[in-house]
C-alpha positions as CSV (number, residue, x, y, z in Angstrom):
1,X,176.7,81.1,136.7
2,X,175.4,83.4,134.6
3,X,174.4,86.1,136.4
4,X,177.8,86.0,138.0
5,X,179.5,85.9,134.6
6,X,177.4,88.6,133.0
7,X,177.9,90.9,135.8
8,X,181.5,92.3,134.6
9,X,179.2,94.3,131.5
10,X,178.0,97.4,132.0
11,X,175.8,98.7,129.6
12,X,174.5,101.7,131.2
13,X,172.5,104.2,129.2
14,X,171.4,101.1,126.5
15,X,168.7,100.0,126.2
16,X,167.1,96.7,124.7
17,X,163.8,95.8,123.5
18,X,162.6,92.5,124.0
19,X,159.6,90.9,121.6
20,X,158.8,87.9,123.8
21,X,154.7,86.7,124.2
22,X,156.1,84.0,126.8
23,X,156.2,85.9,130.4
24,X,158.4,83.4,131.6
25,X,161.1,83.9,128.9
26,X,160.9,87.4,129.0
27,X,161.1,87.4,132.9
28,X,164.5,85.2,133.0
29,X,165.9,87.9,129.9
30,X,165.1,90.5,132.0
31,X,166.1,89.3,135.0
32,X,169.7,88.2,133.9
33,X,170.2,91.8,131.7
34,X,169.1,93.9,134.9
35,X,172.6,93.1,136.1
36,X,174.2,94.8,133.5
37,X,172.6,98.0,134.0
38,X,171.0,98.1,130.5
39,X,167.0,99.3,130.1
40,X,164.8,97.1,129.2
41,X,161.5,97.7,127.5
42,X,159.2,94.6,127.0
43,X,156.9,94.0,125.0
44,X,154.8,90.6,123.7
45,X,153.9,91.0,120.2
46,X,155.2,92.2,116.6
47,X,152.8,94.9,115.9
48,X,154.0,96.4,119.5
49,X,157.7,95.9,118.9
50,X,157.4,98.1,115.3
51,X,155.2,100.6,117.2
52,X,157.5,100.3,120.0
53,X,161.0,101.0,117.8
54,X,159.1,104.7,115.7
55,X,158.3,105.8,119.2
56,X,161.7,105.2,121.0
57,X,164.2,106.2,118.7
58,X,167.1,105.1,121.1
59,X,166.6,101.1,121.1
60,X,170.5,99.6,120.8
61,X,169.2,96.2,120.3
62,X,166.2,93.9,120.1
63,X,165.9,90.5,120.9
64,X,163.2,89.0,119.0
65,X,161.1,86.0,119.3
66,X,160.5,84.7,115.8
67,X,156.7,83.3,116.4
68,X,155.3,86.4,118.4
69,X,151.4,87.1,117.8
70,X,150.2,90.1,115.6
71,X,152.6,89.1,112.8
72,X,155.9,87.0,112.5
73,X,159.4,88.0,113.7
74,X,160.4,88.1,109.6
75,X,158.1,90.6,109.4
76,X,158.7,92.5,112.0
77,X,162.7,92.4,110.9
78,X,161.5,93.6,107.6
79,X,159.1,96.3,109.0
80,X,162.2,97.8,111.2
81,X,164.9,97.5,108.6
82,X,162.0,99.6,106.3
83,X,161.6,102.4,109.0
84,X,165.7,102.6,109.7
85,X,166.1,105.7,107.2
């Protein structure tokens, strides 16, 4: 239901990061976005996801687990809103 509801988005040339160290949760988040034609990037822990957002300067959202290893999702909130200027 889900899939067939999400469908009728299309968020073509977006693209979402997701900070997920759980390879299931970040298979199903995947999985359900790919049908709305957005990019995702992956990745599984903080210090990635800050790395991540200097190097790709075109991430339109990130979906963030909150207890990712390398250093907490607060941190790496702070750490992004820091290098936003």
């Amino acid at each position: 239901m889900i899939v067939r509801s999400i469908k009728k988005y299309n968020w073509k040339g977006k693209k979402v990061l997701i900070v997920e160290d759980d390879p299931a949760g970040s298979f199903l988040l995947s999985e359900i976005l790919a049908h709305t034609g957005i990019e995702v990037i992956l990745v599984e822990d903080g210090q990635e996801a800050v790395n991540m957002c200097k190097k790709e300067k075109d991430i339109d959202i990130v979906l963030l687990d909150m207890q990712v290893p390398g250093m907490s999702g607060y941190d790496v909130c702070k750490q992004l809103k820091e290098n936003e200027n």
